[in-house]
C-alpha positions in Angstrom: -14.5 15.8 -15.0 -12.6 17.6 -17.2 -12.0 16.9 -21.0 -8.9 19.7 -21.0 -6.0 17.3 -20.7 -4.6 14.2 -22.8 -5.8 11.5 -20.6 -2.1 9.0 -21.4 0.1 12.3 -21.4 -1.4 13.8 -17.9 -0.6 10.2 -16.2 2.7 9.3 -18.0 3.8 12.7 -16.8 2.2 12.4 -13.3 4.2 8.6 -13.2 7.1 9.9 -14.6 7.8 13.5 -12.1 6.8 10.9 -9.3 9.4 8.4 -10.4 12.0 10.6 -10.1 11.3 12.9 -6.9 11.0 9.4 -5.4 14.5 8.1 -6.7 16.4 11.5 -5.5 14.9 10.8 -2.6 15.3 7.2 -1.9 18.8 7.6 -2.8 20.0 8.7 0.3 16.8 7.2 2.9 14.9 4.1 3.3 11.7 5.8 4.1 9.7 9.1 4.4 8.4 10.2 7.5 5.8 13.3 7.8 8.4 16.0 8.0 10.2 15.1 5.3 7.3 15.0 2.5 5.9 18.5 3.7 9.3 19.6 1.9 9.4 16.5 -0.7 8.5 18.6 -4.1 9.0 22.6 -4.4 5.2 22.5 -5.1 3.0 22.5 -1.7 0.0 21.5 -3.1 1.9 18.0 -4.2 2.8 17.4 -0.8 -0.3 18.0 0.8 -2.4 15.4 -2.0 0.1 13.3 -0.1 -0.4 14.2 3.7 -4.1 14.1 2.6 -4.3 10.4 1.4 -2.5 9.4 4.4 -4.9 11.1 6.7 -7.1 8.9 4.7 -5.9 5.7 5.4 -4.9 6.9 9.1 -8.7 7.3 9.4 -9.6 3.7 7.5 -7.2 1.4 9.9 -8.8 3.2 13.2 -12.0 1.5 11.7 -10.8 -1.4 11.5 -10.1 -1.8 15.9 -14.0 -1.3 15.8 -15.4 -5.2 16.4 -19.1 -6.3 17.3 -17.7 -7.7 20.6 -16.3 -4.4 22.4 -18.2 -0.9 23.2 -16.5 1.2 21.2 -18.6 4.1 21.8 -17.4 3.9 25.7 -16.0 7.6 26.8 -13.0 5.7 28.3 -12.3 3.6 24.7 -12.9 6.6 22.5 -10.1 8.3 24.1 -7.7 5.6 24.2 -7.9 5.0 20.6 -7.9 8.5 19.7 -4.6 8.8 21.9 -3.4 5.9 20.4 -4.4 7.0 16.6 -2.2 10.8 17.8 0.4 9.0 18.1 1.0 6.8 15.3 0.6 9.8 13.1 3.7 11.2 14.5 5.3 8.4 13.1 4.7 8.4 9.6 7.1 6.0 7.5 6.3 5.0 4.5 8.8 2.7 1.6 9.2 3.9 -2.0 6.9 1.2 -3.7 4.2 2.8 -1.2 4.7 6.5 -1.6 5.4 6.3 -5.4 1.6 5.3 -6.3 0.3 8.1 -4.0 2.7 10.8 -5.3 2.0 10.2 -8.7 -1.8 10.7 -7.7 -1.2 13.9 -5.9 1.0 14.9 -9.1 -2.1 14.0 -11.2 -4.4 15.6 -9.3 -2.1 19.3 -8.6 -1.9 19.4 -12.5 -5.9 19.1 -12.7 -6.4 22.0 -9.9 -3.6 24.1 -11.7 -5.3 23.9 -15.3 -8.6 23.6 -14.3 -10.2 24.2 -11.3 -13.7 24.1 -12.2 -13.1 20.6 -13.2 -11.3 19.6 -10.1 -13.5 21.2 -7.2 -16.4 19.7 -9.0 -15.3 16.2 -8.9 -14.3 16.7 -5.3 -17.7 17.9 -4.5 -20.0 14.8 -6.8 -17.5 12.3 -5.0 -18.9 13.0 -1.4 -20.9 10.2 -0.5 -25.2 10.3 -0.1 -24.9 13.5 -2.5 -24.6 16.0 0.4 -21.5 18.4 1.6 -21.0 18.4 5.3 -19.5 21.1 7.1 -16.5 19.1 8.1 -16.1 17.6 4.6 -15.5 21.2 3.8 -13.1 22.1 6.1 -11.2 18.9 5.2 -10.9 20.2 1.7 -9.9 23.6 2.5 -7.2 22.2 4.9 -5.8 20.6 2.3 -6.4 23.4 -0.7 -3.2 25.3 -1.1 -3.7 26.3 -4.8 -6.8 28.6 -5.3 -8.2 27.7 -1.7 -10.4 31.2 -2.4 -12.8 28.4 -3.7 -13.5 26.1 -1.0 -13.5 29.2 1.4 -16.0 30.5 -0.6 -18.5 27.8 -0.2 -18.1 27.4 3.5 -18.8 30.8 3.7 -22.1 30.4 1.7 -23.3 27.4 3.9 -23.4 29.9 6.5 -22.7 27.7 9.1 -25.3 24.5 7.9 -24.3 21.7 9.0 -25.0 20.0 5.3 -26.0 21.1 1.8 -26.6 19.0 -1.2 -23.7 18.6 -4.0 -26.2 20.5 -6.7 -26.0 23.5 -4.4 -22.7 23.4 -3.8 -22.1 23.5 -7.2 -24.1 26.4 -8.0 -21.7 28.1 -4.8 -18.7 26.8 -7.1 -19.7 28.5 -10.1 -20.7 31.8 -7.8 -16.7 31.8 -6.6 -15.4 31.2 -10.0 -17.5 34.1 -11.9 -17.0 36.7 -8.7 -13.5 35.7 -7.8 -12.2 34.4 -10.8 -9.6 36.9 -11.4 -7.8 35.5 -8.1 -7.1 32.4 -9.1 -3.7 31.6 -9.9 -1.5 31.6 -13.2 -0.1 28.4 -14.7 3.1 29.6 -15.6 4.9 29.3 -12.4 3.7 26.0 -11.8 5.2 24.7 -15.2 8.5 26.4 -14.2 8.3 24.5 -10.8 7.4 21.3 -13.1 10.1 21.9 -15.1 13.2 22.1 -12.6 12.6 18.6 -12.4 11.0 17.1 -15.9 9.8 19.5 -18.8 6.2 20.6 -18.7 5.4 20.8 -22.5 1.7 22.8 -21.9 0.9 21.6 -25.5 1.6 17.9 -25.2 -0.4 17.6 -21.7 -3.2 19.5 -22.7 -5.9 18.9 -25.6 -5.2 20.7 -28.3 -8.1 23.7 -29.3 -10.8 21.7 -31.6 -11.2 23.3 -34.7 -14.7 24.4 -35.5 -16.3 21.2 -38.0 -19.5 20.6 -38.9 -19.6 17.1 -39.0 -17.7 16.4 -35.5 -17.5 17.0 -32.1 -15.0 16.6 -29.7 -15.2 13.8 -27.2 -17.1 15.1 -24.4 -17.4 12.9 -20.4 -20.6 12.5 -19.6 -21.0 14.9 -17.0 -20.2 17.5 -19.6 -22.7 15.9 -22.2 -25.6 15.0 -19.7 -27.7 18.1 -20.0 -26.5 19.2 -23.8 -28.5 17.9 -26.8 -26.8 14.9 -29.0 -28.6 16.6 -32.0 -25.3 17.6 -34.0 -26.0 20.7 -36.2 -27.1 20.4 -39.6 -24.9 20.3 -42.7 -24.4 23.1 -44.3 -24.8 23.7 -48.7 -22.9 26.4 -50.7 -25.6 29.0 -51.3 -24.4 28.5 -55.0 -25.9 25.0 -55.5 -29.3 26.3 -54.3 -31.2 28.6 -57.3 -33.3 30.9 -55.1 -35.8 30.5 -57.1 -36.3 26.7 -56.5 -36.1 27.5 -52.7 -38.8 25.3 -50.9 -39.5 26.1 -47.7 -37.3 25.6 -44.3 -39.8 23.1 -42.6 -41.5 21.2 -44.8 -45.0 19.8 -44.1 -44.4 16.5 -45.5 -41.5 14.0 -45.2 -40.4 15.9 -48.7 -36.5 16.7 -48.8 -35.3 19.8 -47.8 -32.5 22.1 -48.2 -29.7 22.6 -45.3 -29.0 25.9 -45.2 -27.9 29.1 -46.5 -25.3 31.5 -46.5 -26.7 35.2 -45.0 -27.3 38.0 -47.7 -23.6 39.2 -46.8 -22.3 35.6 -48.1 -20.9 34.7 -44.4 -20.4 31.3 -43.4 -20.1 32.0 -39.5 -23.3 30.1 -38.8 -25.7 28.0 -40.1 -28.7 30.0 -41.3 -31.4 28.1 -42.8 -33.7 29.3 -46.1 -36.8 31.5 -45.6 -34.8 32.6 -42.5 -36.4 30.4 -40.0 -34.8 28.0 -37.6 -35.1 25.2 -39.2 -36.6 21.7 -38.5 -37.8 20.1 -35.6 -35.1 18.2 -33.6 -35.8 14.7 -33.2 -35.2 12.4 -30.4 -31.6 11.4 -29.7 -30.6 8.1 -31.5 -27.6 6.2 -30.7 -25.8 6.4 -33.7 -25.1 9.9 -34.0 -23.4 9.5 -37.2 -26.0 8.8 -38.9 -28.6 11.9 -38.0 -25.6 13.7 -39.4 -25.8 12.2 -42.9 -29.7 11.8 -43.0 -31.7 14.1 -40.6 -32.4 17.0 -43.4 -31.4 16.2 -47.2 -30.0 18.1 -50.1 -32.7 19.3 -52.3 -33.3 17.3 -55.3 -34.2 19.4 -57.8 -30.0 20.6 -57.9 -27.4 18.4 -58.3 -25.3 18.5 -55.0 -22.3 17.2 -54.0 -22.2 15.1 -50.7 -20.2 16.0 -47.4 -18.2 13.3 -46.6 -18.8 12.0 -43.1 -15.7 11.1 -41.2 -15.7 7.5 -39.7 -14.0 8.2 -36.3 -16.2 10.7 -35.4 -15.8 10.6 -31.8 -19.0 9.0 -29.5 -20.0 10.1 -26.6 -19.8 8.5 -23.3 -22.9 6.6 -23.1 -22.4 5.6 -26.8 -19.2 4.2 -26.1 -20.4 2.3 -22.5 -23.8 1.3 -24.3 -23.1 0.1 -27.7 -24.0 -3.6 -27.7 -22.7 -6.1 -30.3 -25.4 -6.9 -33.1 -23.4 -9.6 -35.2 -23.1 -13.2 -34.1 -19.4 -14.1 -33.5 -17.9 -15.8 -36.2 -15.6 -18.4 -34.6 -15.4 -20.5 -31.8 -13.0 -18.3 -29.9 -15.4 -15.3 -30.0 -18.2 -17.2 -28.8 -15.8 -18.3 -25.9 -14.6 -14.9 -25.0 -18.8 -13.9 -25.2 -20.1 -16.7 -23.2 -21.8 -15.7 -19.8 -19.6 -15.2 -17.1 -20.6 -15.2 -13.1 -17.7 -13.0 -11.8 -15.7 -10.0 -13.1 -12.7 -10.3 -10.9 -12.3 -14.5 -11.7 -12.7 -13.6 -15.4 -10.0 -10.5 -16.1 -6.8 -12.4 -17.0 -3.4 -11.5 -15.1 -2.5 -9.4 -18.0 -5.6 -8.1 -18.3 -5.5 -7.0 -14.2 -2.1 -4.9 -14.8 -3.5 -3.4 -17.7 -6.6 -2.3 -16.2 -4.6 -0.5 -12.9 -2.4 1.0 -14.8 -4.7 2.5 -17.5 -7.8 2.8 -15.9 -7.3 3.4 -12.1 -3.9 5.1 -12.0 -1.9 2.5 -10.8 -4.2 1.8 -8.0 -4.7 -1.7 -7.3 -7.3 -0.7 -4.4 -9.6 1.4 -6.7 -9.6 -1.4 -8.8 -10.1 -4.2 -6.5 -12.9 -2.0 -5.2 -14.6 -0.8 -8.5 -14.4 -4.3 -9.5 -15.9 -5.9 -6.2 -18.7 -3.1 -6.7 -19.6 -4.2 -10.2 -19.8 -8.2 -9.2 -22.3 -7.3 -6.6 -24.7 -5.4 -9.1 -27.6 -6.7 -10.4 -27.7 -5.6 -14.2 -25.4 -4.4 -16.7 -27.3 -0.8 -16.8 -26.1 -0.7 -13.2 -22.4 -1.5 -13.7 -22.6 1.3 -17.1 -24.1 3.6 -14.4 -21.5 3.1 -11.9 -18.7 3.4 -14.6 -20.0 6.5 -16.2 -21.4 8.1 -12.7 -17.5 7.3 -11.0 -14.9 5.7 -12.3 -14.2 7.6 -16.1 -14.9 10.7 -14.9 -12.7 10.2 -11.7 -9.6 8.6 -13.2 -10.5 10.7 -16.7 -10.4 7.9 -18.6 -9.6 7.5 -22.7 -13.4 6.0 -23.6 -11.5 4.8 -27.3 -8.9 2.9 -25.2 -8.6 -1.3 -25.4 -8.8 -1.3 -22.1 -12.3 0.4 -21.9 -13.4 -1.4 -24.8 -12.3 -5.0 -23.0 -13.7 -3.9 -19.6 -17.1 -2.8 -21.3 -17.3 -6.4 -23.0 -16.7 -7.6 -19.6 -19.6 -6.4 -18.4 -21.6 -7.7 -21.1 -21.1 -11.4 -21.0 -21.2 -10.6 -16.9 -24.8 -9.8 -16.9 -25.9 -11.5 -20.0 
């Protein structure tokens, strides 16, 4: 999952590129056969995203011949539906309101391979289903890589001809191509030039801009970046000035006595904390789930000196599981808010119309199947941990979604009065 790209920017400009390929093209046809979208964009990868989710759905509706009351593994059946299945991909023809969604997908997803790969390849891999990478998943992949293909090449050729490996390895193989072979992959700036022939690229706009270094905040982080990092944020630092050396106490104090910060190095440098007494300062302590305040209160200005407090920005942003797993801890003050809190028995029945559109187009890119699926999944859990799981595990890191959005925020109290 990457947190490189402005979540609303990357799919406005992904909707918007698609939008108007598809009207040049519709302009003059009625629909797209097979040929035709190989050549639909100047950029390959686009049209094989396309080709690729076709393929997809190809493969679903032959599943759906399959019936309890027929052999279907019969010799004599498998080839007549495979026959049968060859030739109705020669006849691809697909309507603008059906190839619109899925080009503004592949769009979406060419931009996140151009900018970063790391990102993409390792969604691709944590998306294959019982956590394992088959052979043939792989060649599927690398069939349809046309940017930085290097990559999944790479990995096949560390399988060495296993049939399966398990995602964690193949992640480790990912990181092996991109430190040994990173200098292959390819530039951005003819890709933005392609972009741009048909709607400005503006790099800036579509990608986050670089953090400055605080000591208060952090950027927002998914959670599959955060998972494995500590949520201990670093500690404050004091101007050496407000600190007399001589009423120094020490950097860990035995007792729950207050204790200085930190302190600038003899060369009066401030590029890193450094705490008094030149040790490393105190213990961490266990994760809470209000970061903001282990900010303000784990260590504490001396007393002895007169200090002025750093402010603590209010919008610092939360991590993924704080966002997902904050719970409401005030009763609701009217009678409308304890409606809109009351119990529910079924996601789907209780998202309003509006609430439906709102939830595709922010949340699942305009895809009304990911959303009638993610939504069927989470009415047949059992607990709300579940459902936070699924969301975190799946859906925000696949469809990158904007954790401070209204349309997380609703979903999330969704699942609270769901499995109240």
């Amino acid at each position: 999952m990457s947190n490189k790209f402005n979540a609303n920017a990357l799919t406005e400009y992904s909707k918007t590129y698609a939008r108007r390929i598809a009207a040049d093209f519709y302009q003059q046809h009625t629909t797209i056969n097979g040929q035709q979208i190989m050549s639909l964009t100047p950029i390959s990868q686009i049209n094989l995203f396309i080709i690729s989710s076709l393929s997809d759905k190809w493969q679903a509706d032959a599943e759906k011949f399959r019936s309890p009351y027929f052999d279907f593994t019969n010799e004599e059946v498998q080839e007549a539906l495979q026959n049968f299945m060859n030739v109705v991909s020669q006849y691809i023809s697909v309507r603008r309101e059906h190839l619109e969604p899925l080009l503004a997908d592949a769009v979406r997803r060419t931009i996140i391979m151009i900018f970063d790969p790391r990102a993409y390849f390792d969604d691709v891999l944590r998306s294959q289903p019982d956590f394992t990478v088959t052979a043939a998943a792989m060649k599927q992949i690398t069939r349809y890589t046309k940017i930085n293909q290097f990559i999944p090449t790479y990995i096949t050729q560390r399988m060495n001809g296993k049939s399966f490996i398990y995602v964690n390895q193949a992640l480790i193989y990912l990181d092996e191509a991109l430190t040994q072979k990173g200098s292959e992959l390819e530039p951005y700036d003819k890709f933005v030039a392609l972009f741009s022939e048909k709607l400005p690229m503006s790099v800036s706009t579509l990608l986050r801009s670089h953090v400055h270094d605080s000591l208060l905040a952090t950027p927002t982080r998914s959670f599959f970046d955060t998972a494995t990092e500590s949520s201990i944020p670093p500690a404050p630092l004091v101007p050496v000035e407000s600190v007399p050396e001589s009423e120094a106490p020490p950097a860990v104090a035995p007792q729950p006595d207050p204790t200085p910060d930190a302190d600038r190095s003899e060369t009066g440098s401030t590029a890193g904390p450094m705490f008094l007494s030149g040790s490393s300062g105190p213990e961490p302590v266990a994760p809470i789930s209000q970061p903001s305040q282990l900010e303000t209160g784990a260590i504490s200005p001396p007393t002895t000196t007169e200090v002025k407090p750093i402010a603590v920005p209010n919008d610092v942003p939360a991590t993924l599981n704080d966002t997902l797993r904050e719970t409401v801890t005030t009763e609701p003050a009217t009678v409308a808010e304890t409606f809109h809190r009351a119990p529910i028995e079924s996601v789907a029945r209780s998202i309003s119309l509006n609430q439906k559109f709102r939830f595709i187009n922010q949340l699942f890119n305009g895809n009304a199947n990911a959303y009638n699926q993610a939504v069927d999944e989470i009415d047949k859990l059992s607990n709300y941990g579940e459902a936070l799981d699924l969301i975190s595990y799946r859906y925000a890191s696949q469809y990158m979604w904007d954790m401070s959005s209204d349309e997380v925020s609703e979903l999330v109290e969704i699942l609270k009065r769901r499995f109240a």
